[in-house]
N, C-alpha and C positions, 0 to 999 in steps of 0.2 A: 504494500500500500504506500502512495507516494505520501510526502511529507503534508501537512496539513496546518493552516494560517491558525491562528486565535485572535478574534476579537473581545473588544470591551464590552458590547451588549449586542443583543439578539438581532437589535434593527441592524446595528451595522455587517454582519453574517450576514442579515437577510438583501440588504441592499447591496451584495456583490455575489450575489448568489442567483441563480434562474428560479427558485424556488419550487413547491411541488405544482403550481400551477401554471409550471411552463406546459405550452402547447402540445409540444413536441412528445413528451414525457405522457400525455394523458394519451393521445394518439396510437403510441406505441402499446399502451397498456391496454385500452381497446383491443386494440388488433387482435394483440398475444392471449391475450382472455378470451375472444369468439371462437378461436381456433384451437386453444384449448379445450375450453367448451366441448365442443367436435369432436374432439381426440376423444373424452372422457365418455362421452353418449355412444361411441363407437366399440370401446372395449369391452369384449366379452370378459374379461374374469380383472376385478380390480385391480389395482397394482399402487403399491407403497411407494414411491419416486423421489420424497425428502423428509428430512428430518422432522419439518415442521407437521407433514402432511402426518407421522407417526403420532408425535405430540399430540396434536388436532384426535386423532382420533382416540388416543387414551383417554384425554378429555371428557370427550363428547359421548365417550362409553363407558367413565365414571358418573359422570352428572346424571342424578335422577333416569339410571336406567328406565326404569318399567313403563316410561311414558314418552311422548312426543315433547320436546322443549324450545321454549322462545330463547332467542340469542341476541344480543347486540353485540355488532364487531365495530370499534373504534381501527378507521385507517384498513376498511379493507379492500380499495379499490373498487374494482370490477365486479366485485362478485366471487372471484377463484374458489376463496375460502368453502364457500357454500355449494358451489357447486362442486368442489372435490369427496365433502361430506354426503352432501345426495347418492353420489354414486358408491361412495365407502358405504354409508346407513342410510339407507333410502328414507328408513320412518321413523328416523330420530329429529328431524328438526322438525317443527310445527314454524315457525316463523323464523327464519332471521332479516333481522336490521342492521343496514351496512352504517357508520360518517363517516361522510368524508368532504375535500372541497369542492365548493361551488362547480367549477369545471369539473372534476371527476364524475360529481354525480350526472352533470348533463349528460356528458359522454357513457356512462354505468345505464342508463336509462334506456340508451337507443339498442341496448345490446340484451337487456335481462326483461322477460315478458313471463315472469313467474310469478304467481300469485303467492310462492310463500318468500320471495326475497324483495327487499322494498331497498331504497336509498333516502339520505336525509344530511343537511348540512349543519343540525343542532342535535346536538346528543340526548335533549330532552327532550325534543319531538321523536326520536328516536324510539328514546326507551317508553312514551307512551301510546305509542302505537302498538308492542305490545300485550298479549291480553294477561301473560306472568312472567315474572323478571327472572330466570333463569337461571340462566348466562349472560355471563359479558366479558367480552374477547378485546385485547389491547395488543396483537402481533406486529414488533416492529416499527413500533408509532412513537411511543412516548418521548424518545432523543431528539426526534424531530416538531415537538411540539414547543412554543417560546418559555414554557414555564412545564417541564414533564411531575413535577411532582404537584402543582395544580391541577392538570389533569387527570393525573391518579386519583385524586381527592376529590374529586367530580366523577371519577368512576365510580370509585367507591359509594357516594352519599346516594346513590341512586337505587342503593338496596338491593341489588341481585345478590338471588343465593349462592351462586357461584361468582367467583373472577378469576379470570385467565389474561397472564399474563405473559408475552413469550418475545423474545428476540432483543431485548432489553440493553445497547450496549451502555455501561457505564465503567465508572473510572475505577477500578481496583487498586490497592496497596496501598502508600504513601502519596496519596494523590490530595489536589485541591478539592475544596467542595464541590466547586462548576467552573465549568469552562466554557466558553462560546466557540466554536469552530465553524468548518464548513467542509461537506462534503462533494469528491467529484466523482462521479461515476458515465459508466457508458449508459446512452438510455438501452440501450437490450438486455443491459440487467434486471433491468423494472418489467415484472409484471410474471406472469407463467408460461413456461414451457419456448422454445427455438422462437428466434429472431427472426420473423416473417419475411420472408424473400419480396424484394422489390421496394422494403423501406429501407430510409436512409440512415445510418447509426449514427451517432457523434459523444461530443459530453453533455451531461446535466451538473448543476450545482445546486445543494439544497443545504441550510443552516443548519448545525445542529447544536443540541445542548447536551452534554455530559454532565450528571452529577452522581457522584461514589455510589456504590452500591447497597452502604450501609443506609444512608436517604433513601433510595427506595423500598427496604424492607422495613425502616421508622416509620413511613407512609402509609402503611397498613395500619387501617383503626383497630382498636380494643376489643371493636364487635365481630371482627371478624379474628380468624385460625386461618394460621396457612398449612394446608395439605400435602402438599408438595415443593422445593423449590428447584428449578430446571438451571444445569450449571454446564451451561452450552458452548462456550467457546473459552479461549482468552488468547491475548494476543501484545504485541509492543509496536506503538505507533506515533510517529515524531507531530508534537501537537507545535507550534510557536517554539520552534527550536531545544523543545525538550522530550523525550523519549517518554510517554506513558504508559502506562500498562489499563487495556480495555478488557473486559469481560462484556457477553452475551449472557445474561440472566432470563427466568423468568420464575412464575410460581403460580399457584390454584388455590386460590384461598373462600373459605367456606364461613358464607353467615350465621354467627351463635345465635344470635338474639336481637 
C-alpha cells in the first residue's frame, strides 16, 4: 500500500479527495452488482467466494434462526450484500434496508426491483420502514464516515437486537486516538465480482478517519454484550511520514435489555 497524506480535519481529506460520490465510482459499482447479480441467479449449487460472504452468513444463521428477519445494512451499496444472502438463505431475510448516498441510492434503484430490498439516505427512515429491528449491519463503512464513532452510536441507539459489525480498519498498538487521512484506490476495486469489460479503470480518492480500536469496543453501550469479536486482518502503513500499525476488526453484539 503506497504511503498515505494526514490531515488536520475531515473537511480538508474531504476536499482533496473524489469522495464516495464520485460518478465514476457509483457507475462502476452498478455495473459490477447487475452482473453479479446474474452470476448468483445463474448458479446451480452456492458457492463461499470471500471472507466477508462466510462472516455474512454465520451471522445471519446465528440471528434468530427459526424465523425470517429485518436487516439494516449501513454502506451497502448496490445491494451485493442481500443478494449474496438470498441465494446462500433464501428464507432468512424478510426485509433488508440498505444507507447509503444520495447518488448511490439513485443508481441502487435503477438496478434492485425486489420487494424485500429497499434503499434510503437516512438511517432512521431506514430503520423505520422496518416492521422489527433485527439486525443491523455496519460492513466496511465506519472509517469512512466524518465522525465513525458517532455513527456507531447512532447505530447502536436504534435498538436492534443484533449489531454486526465487520471490516473495521483502525489504528492498533501505540497509536494516536484519530487520524485524518485519505485513501487511493482503483475504482475496480469497489463493488463485486470482475471488472466489466468495456469500462474505463482509473483512481478514486475517498477520506478517511482512523481511530484505535480500543474507541470502538468503548463504543459499545452497557445495554448491549458483545458475542463475538472478528480479528480480521492487521497490517503497517506509512500514514504522514510515520509507519502505523492498522487492524480490520469487527464484532456481533446482542441487546440485554
Amino acid at each position: 500500500m503506497p504511503a498515505m497524506s494526514e490531515y488536520d480535519t475531515y473537511d480538508r481529506a474531504l476536499e482533496s479527495s473524489d469522495s464516495y460520490e464520485d460518478p465514476r465510482l457509483t457507475n462502476v459499482v452498478l455495473e459490477k452488482t447487475n452482473r453479479y447479480r446474474q452470476k448468483l441467479a445463474e448458479q446451480k449449487l452456492p458457492v463461499i467466494a470471500s471472507r466477508q460472504m462466510s462472516q455474512n452468513l454465520f451471522v445471519l444463521s446465528y440471528v434468530d434462526p427459526a424465523r425470517a428477519i429485518n436487516i439494516l445494512e449501513v454502506g451497502g451499496a448496490c445491494g451485493a450484500g442481500y443478494f449474496e444472502m438470498q441465494q446462500l438463505l433464501p428464507d432468512r431475510v424478510c426485509h433488508w434496508a440498505v444507507v447509503e448516498t444520495p447518488r448511490m441510492v439513485t443508481a441502487a434503484q435503477q438496478l434492485a426491483h425486489d420487494p424485500k430490498l429497499s434503499f434510503y439516505t437516512d438511517i432512521k427512515d431506514a430503520a423505520s420502514s422496518l416492521n422489527s429491528r433485527d439486525l443491523a449491519v455496519a460492513q466496511g463503512v465506519l472509517q469512512y464516515a466524518r465522525n465513525p464513532l458517532e455513527m456507531l452510536a447512532d447505530l447502536f441507539s436504534l435498538r436492534f437486537n443484533y449489531v454486526h459489525v465487520s471490516r473495521t480498519v483502525v489504528l492498533s498498538g501505540e497509536s494516536p486516538t484519530q487520524i485524518f487521512t485519505r485513501q487511493t484506490t482503483q475504482l475496480s476495486a469497489h463493488g463485486p465480482g470482475p471488472f466489466p469489460p468495456g469500462m474505463t479503470d482509473g483512481t478514486s480518492t475517498q477520506p478517511m478517519v482512523l481511530v484505535n480500536r480500543q474507541s470502538i469496543l468503548a463504543a459499545v453501550p452497557s445495554t448491549y454484550k458483545i458475542l463475538f469479536l472478528f480479528e480480521e486482518s492487521e497490517h503497517d502503513v506509512v500514514i504522514g511520514g510515520q509507519t502505523r500499525r492498522l487492524a480490520e476488526i469487527g464484532l456481533l453484539a446482542h441487546l440485554c435489555n
